[in-house]
C-alpha positions in Angstrom: 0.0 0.0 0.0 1.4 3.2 -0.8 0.8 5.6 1.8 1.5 9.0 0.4 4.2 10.4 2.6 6.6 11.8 -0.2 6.1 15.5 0.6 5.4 15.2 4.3 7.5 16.4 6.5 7.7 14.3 10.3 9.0 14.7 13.6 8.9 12.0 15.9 10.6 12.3 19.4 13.2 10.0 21.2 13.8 8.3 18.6 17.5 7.8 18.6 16.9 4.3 20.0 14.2 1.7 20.5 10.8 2.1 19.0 11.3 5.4 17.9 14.2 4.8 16.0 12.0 2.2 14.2 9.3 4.9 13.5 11.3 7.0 11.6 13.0 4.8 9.8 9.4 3.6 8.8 8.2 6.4 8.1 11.0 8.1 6.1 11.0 4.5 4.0 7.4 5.9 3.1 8.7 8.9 1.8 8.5 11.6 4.6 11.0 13.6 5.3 11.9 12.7 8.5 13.5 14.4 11.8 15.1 12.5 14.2 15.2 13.9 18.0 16.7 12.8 21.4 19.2 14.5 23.4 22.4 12.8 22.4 23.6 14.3 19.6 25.8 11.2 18.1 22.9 9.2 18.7 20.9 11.2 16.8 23.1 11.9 13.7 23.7 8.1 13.6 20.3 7.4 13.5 19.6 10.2 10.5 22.9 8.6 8.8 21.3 5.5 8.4 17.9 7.2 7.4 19.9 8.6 4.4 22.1 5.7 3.8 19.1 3.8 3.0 17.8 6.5 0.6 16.0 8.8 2.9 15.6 12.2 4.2 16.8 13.2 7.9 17.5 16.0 10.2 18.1 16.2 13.6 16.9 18.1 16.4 18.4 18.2 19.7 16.8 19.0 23.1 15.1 18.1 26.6 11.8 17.9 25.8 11.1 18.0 30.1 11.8 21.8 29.7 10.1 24.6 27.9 14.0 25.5 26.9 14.5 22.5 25.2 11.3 22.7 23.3 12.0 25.7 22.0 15.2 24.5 20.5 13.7 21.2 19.0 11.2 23.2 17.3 13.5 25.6 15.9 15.3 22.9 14.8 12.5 20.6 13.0 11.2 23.5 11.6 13.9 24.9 10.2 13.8 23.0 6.4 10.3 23.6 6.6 7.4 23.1 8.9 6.5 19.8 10.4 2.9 18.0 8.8 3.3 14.6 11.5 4.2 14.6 14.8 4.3 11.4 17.0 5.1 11.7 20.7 7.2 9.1 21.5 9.8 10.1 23.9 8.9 8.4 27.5 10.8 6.5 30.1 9.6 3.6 32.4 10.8 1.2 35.0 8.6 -2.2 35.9 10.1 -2.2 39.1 8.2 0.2 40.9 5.4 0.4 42.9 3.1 2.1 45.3 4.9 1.7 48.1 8.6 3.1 46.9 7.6 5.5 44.4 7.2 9.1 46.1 5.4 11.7 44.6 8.1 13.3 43.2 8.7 10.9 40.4 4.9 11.1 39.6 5.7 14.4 39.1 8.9 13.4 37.0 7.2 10.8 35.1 4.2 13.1 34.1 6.5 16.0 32.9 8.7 13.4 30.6 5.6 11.1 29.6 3.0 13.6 29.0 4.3 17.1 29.4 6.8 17.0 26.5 3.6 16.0 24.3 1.6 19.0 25.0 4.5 21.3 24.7 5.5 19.8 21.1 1.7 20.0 20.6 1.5 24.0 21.4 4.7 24.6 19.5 3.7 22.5 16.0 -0.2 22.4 15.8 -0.6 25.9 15.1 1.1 25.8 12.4 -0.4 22.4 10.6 -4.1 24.4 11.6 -3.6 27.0 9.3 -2.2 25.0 6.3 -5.5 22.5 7.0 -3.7 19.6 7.0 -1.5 17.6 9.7 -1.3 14.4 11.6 -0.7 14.1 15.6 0.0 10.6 17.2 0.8 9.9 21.2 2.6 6.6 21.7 0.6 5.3 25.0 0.4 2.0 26.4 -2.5 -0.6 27.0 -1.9 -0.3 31.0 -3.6 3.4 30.5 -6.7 1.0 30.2 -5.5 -2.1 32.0 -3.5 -0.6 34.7 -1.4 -2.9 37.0 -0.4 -2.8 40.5 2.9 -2.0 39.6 4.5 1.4 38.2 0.9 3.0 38.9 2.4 5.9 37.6 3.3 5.3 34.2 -0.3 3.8 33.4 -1.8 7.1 34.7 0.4 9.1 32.0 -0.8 6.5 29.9 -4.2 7.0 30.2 -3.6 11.0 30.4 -1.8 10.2 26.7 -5.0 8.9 25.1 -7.1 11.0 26.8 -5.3 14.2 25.6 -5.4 12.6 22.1 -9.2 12.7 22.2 -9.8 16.1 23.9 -6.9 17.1 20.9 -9.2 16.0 18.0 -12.2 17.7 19.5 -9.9 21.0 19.5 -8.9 20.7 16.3 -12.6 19.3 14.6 -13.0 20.3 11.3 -9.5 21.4 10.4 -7.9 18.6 8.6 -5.6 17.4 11.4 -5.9 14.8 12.6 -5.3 13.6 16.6 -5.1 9.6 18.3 -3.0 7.9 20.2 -1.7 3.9 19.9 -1.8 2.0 22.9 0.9 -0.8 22.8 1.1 -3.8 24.4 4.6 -5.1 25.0 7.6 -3.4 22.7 10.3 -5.9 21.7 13.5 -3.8 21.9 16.6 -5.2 22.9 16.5 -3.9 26.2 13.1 -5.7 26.9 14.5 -9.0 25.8 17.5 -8.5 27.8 15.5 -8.1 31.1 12.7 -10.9 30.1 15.4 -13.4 29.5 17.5 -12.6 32.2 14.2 -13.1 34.5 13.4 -16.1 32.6 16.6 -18.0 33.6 16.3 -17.2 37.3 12.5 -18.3 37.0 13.6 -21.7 35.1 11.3 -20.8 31.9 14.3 -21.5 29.6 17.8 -20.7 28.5 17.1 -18.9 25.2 14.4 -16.4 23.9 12.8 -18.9 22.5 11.9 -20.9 24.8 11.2 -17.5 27.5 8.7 -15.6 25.3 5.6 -17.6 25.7 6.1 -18.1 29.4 7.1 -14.4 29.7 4.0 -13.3 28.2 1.7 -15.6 30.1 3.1 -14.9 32.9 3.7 -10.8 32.7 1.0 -9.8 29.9 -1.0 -12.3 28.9 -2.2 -12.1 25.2 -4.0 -13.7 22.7 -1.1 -13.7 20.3 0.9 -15.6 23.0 4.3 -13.3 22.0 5.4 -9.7 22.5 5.0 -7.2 19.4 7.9 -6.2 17.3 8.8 -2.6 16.3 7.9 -2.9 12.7 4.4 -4.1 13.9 4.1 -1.0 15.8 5.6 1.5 12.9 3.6 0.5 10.4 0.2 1.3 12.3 1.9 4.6 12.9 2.7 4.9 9.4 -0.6 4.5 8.5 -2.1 6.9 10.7 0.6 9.3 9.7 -0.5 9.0 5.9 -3.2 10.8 3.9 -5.5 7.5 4.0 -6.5 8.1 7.8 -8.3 11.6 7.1 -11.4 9.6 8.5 -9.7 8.4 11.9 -9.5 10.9 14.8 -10.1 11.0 18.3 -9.5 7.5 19.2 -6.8 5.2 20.5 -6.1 2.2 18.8 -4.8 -0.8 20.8 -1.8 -2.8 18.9 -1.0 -5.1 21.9 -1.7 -9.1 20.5 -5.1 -8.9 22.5 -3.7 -7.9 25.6 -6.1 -9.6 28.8 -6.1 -9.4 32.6 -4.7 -12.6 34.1 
């Protein structure tokens, strides 16, 4: 399917690693023009190298997106070989280890300003713009525990849910304007970091010695799913390709769930 991104200019942040690296590598493969952020600067040139190795367009922008400062400087960056038509939120951090009882409020507060914070301020900085030229594209990256939340990191689900809620009070704001506003709610995210800690967890548990043989038992056990496995990137790109591209003009306001038919226990 060709999805009509040649043209289309994208920003989509922390993505110098994980699933955002995948996003805009997916989407630039689509034909957007693509700007890579995150606050390393190697990182992120190695990231748009590889973009444009591969035939693609790339820029970076650098900047802490957990300060107005920062914003201001990524913006003038991804707008600076002209203005930005998708935006996809995906710069976030998390940590399964957490809990109630030795999380203090502070690092709600920390959480919240990363999570969902740098979102609205990238949202108040690009929309504007994309509103006046009627045409534009706005994605959140959330997570199925904004829906399902479990006892653990409490926290990071209620971003979560803040994410896809602000994705549908976004399209109301924007009704009738050509841009577009929803959030995808993943389920788990293979990245190497993810299979590191499930395997290592695995072989203390006795559920195997290789990946293999830990998935299935890591998912039944952690996130039970119908698809029995954990998603992969690409899985996860090309949903946010689609709803990137000119064929979604008829999907706003909602939060679609890629996450293998994720289930309480």
């Amino acid at each position: 399917m060709h999805l009509q991104l040649n043209g289309k200019r994208a920003l989509v942040t922390g993505s110098t690693s994980g699933l955002g690296e995948t996003l805009v590598k997916a989407l630039a493969a689509e034909g957007a023009s693509v700007v890579v952020h995150g606050r390393d600067e190697t990182r992120a040139l190695a990231v748009a190298k590889s973009v444009r190795d591969a035939g693609g367009t790339a820029d970076v922008a650098i900047g802490d997106l957990g300060t107005d400062e920062g914003a201001d400087a990524v913006h003038a960056a991804a707008v600076s070989r002209g203005p930005v038509d998708i935006l996809v939120n995906n710069v976030g951090v998390f940590n399964p280890m957490v809990g109630w009882t030795n999380t203090p409020s502070v690092e709600w507060a920390e959480l919240y300003n990363i999570n969902v914070l740098s979102g609205v301020r990238m949202i108040q900085r690009l929309v504007p713009s994309m509103r006046e030229r009627g045409w534009g594209r706005v994605i959140q990256i959330s997570s199925v525990l904004g829906a399902l939340p479990a006892a653990n990191q409490p926290h990071y689900a209620a971003a979560n849910a803040a994410r896809s809620n602000m994705a549908v009070s976004l399209s109301r704001e924007l009704k009738h304007t050509g841009v577009t506003s929803n959030a995808v709610a993943a389920g788990g995210i293979l990245t190497p970091a993810v299979q590191d800690f499930l395997v290592g967890m695995g072989q203390q548990n006795g559920w195997g010695d290789s990946w293999e043989a830990i998935e299935p038992t890591a998912v039944n056990t952690l996130s039970p799913n119908d698809a029995g496995r954990v998603g992969r990137r690409q899985e996860y790109a090309d949903t946010v390709a689609f709803l990137a591209s000119p064929l979604s003009s008829y999907i706003t306001g909602t939060t679609i769930r890629v996450d293998g038919g994720w289930h309480d226990a």
